[in-house]
NUSEMAR-475323 format. One record per residue: residue in one letter; x, y, z of N, C-alpha, C, O, CB in turn. Coordinates in steps of 0.1 Angstrom, whole numbers, padded with zeros to 4 digits, always signed. Glycine has a CB too. Layout:
// NUSEMAR-475323
AXYZXYZXYZXYZXYZ ...
END
This chain:
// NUSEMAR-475323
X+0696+0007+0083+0684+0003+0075+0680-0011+0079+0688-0019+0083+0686+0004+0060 X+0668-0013+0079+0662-0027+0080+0655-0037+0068+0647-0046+0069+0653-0025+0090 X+0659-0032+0059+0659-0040+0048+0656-0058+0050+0665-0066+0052+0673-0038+0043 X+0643-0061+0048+0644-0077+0049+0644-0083+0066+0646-0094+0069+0660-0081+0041 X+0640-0071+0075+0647-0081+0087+0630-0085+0092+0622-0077+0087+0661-0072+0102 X+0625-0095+0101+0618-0093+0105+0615-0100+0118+0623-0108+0121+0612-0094+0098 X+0605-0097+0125+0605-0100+0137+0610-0088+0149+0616-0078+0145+0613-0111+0137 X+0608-0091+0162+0612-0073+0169+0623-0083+0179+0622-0095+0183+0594-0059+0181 X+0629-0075+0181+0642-0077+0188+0641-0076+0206+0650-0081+0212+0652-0065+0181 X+0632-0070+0212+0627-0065+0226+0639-0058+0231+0639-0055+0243+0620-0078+0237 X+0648-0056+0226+0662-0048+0231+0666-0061+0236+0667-0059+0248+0662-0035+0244 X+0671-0074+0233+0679-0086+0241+0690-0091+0224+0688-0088+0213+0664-0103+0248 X+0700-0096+0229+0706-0103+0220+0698-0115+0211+0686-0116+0212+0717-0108+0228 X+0703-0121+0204+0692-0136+0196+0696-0144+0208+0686-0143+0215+0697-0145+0177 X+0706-0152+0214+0704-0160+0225+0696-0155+0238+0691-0164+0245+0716-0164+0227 X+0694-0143+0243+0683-0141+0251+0670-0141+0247+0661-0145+0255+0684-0131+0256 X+0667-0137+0234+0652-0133+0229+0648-0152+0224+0637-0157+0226+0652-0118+0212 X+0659-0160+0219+0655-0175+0218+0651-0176+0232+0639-0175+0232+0666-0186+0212 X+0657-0179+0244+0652-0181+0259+0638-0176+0262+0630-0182+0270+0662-0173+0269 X+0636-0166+0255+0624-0156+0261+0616-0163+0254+0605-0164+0259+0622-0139+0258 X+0617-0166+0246+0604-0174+0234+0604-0192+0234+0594-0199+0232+0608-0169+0214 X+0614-0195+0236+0612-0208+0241+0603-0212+0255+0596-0222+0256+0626-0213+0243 X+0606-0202+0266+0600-0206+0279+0584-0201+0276+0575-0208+0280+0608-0196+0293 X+0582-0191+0267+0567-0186+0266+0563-0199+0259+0555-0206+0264+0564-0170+0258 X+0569-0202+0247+0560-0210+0239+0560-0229+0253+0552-0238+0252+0570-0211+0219 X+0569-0228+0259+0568-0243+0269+0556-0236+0279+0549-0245+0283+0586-0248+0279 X+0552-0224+0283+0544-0220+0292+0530-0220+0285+0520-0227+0289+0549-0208+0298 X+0530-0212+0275+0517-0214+0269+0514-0233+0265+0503-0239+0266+0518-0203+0253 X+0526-0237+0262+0517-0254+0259+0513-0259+0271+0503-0267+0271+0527-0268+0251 X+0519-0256+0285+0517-0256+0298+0505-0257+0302+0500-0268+0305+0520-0246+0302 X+0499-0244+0302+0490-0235+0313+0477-0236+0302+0466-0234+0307+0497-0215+0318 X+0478-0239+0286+0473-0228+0277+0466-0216+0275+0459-0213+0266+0467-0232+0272 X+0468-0209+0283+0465-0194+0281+0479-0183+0293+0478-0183+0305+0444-0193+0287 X+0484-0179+0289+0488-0170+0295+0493-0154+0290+0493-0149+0279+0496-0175+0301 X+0498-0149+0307+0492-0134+0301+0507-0124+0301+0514-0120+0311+0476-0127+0312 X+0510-0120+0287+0521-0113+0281+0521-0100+0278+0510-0095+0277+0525-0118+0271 X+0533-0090+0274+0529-0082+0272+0524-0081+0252+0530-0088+0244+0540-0075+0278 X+0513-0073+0247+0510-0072+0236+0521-0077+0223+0518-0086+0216+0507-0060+0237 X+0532-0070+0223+0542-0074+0218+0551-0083+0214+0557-0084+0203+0544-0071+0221 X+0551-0091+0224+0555-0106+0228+0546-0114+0225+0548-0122+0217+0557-0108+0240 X+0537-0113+0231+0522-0119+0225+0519-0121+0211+0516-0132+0208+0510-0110+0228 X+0519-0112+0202+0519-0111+0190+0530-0119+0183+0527-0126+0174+0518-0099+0187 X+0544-0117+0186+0556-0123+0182+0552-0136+0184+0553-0143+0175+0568-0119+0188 X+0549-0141+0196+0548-0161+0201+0539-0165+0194+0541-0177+0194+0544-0168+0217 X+0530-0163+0188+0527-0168+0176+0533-0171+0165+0527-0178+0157+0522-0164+0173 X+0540-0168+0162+0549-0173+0153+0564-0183+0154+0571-0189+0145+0552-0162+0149 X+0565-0182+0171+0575-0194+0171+0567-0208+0177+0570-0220+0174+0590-0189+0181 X+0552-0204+0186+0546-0217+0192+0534-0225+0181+0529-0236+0183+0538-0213+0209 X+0530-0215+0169+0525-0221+0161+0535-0237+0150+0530-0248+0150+0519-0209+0155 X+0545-0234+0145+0552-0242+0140+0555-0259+0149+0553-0271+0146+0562-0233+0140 X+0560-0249+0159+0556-0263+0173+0546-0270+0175+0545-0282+0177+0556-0260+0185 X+0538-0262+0175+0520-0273+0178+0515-0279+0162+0505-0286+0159+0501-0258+0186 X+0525-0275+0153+0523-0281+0139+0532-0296+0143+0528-0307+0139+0530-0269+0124 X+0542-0295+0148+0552-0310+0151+0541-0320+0155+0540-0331+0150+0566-0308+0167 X+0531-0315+0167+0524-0329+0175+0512-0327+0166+0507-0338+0166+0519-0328+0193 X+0505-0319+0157+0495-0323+0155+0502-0331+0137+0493-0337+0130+0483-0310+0158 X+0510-0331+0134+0515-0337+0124+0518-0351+0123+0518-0357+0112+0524-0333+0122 X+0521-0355+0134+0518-0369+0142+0511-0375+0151+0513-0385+0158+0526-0371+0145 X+0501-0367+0150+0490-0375+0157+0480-0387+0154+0470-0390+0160+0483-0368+0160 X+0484-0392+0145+0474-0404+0139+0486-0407+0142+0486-0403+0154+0466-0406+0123 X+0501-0414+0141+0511-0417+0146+0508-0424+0160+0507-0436+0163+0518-0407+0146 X+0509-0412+0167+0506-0417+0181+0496-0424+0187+0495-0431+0197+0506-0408+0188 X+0489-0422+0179+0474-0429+0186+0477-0444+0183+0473-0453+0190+0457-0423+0178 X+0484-0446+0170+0486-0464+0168+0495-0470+0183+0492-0480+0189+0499-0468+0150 X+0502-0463+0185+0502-0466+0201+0518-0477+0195+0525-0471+0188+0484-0476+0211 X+0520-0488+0198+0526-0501+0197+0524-0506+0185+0534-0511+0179+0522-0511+0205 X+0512-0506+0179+0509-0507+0162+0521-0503+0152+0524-0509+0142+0496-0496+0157 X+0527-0491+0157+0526-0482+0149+0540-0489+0146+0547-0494+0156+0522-0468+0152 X+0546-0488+0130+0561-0497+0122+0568-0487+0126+0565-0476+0127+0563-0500+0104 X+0582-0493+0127+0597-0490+0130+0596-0476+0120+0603-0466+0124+0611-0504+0126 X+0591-0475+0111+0594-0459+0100+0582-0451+0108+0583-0439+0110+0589-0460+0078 X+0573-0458+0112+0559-0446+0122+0567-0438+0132+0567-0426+0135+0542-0456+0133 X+0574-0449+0139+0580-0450+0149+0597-0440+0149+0602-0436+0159+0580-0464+0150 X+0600-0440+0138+0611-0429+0139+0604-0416+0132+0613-0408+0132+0625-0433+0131 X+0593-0412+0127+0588-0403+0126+0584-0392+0139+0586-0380+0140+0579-0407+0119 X+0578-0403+0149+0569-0395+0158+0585-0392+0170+0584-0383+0179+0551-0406+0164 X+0599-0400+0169+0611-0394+0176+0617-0383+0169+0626-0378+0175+0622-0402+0178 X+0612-0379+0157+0622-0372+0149+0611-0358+0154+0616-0349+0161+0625-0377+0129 X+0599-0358+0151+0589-0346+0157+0591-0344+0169+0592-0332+0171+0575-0348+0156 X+0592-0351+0177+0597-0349+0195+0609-0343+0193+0610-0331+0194+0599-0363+0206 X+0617-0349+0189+0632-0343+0189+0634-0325+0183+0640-0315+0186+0642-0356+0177 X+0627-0328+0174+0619-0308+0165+0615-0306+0172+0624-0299+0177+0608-0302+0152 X+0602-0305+0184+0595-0296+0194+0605-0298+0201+0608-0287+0205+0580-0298+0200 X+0616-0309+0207+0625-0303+0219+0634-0291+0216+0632-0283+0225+0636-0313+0223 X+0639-0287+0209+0647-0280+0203+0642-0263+0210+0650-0254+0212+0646-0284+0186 X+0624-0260+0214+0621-0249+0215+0614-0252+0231+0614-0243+0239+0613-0242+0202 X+0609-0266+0233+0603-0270+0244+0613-0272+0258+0621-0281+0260+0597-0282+0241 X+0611-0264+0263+0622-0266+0276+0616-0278+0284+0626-0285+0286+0624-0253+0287 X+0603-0283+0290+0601-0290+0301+0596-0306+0293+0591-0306+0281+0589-0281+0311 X+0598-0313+0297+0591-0325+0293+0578-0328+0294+0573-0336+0286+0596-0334+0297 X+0572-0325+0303+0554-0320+0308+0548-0315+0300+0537-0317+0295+0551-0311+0319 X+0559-0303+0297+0550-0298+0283+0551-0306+0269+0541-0306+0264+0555-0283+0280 X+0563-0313+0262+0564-0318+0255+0555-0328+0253+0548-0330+0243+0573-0319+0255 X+0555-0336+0265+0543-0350+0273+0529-0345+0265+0523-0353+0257+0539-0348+0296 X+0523-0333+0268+0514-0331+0270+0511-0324+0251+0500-0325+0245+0513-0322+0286 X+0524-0316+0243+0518-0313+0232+0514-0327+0221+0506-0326+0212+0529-0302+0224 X+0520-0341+0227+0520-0348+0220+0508-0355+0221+0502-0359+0211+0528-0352+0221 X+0505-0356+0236+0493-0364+0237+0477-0354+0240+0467-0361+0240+0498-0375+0249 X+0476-0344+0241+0465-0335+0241+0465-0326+0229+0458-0328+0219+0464-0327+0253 X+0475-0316+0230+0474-0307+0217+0473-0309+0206+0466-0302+0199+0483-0300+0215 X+0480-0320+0199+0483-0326+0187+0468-0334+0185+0464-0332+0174+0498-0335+0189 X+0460-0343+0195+0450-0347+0190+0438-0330+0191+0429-0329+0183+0445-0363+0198 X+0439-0324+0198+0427-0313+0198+0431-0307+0183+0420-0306+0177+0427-0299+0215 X+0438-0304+0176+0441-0294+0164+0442-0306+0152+0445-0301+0140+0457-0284+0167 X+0440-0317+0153+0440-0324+0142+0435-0319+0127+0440-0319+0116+0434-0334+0147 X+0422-0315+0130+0414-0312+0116+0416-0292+0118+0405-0285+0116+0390-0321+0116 X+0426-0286+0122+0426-0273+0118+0441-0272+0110+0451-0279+0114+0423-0263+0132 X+0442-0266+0103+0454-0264+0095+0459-0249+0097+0463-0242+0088+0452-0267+0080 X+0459-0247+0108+0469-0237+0114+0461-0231+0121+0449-0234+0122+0478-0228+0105 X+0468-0215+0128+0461-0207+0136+0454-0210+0152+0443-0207+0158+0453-0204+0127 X+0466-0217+0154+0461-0225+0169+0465-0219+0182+0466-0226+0192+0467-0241+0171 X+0467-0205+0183+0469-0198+0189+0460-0180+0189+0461-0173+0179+0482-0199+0186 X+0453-0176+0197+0448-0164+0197+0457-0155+0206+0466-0160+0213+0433-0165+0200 X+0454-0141+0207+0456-0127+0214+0444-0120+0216+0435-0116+0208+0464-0119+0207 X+0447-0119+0230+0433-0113+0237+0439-0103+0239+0451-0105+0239+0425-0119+0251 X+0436-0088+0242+0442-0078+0247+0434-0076+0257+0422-0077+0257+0444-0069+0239 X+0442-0071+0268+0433-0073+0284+0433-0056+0288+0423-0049+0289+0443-0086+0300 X+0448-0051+0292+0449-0040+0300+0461-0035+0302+0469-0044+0301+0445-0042+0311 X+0466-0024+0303+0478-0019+0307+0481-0020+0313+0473-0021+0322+0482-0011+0308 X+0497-0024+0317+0497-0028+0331+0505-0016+0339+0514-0008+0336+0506-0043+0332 X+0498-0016+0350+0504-0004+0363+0517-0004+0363+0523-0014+0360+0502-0009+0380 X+0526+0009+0366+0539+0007+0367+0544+0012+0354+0548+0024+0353+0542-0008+0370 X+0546+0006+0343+0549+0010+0333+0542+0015+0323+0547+0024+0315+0554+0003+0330 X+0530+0011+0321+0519+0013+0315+0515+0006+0296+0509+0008+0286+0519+0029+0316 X+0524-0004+0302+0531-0012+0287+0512-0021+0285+0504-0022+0294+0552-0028+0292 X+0511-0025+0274+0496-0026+0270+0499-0046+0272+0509-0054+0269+0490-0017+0249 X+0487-0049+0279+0490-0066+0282+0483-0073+0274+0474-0065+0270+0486-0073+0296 X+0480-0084+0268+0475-0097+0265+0476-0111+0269+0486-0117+0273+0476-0098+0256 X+0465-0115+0268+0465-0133+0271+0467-0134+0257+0465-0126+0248+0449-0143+0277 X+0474-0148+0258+0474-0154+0240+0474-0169+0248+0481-0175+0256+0493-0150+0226 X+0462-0171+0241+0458-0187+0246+0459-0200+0233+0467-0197+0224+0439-0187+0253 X+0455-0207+0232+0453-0221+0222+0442-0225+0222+0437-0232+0230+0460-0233+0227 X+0435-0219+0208+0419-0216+0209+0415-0232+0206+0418-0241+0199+0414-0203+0195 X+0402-0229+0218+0395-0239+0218+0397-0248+0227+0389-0257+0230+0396-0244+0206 X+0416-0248+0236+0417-0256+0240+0411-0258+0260+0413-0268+0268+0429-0257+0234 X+0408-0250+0261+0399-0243+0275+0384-0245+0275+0379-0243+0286+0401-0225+0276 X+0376-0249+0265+0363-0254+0269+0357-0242+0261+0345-0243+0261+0360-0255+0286 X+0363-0230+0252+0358-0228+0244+0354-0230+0227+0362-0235+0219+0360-0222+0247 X+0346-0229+0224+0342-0228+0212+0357-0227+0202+0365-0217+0203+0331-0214+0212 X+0361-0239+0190+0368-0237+0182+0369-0234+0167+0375-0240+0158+0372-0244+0184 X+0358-0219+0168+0357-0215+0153+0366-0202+0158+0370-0194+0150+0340-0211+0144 
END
């Protein structure tokens, strides 16, 4: 029975399916938009939204730059140190702190969409983009 459980498993153990979702959510803060299967897509929302909540939680933080007091200042290591935990690359980390975190300032969640595109050849498993709305030059309603 599955009583209480949630989330889909993709047939991997929890230390493979954490790998699988750590590299998507470091690729999507990456690239911002890339393209998964439906499934997966739908699931990374839920582990890369929490994350882009770390930088945009400290972004008035960051922007004081050198301003900012020894307590600002262990706030915005303690949020880096929480997005490392799922962020594999430092480019990407670099980049949720100092772009993502100020583009999502005045939205309080939902900073991630799913596009559904096409099946893919071969298997015929159904694909999506899941991008970081707004952050590509479109429109952020």
């Amino acid at each position: 029975m599955r009583h209480r459980l949630s989330g889909r498993q993709f047939n991997r153990d929890a230390p493979a399916r954490a790998a699988l979702f750590n590299n998507l959510v470091t690729a999507l803060l990456t690239y911002g938009r890339i393209e998964t299967t439906e499934a997966k897509a739908k699931e990374l929302g839920r582990y890369a939204d929490p994350i882009i909540w770390w930088g945009v939680s400290v972004q008035e933080l960051v922007a004081k730059g050198d301003k900012a007091t020894p307590a600002e200042k262990a706030k915005i290591v303690h949020a880096q140190r929480m997005a490392r935990q799922t962020v594999t690359t430092r480019v990407a980390l670099a980049k949720l702190f100092a772009e993502i975190g100020p583009h999502f300032a005045t939205r309080k969640g939902g900073y991630t969409r799913v596009l559904k595109t096409r099946i893919r050849k071969g298997d015929a498993a159904p694909m999506a983009f899941v991008e970081l709305v707004g952050l590509n030059g479109q429109p952020t309603a």
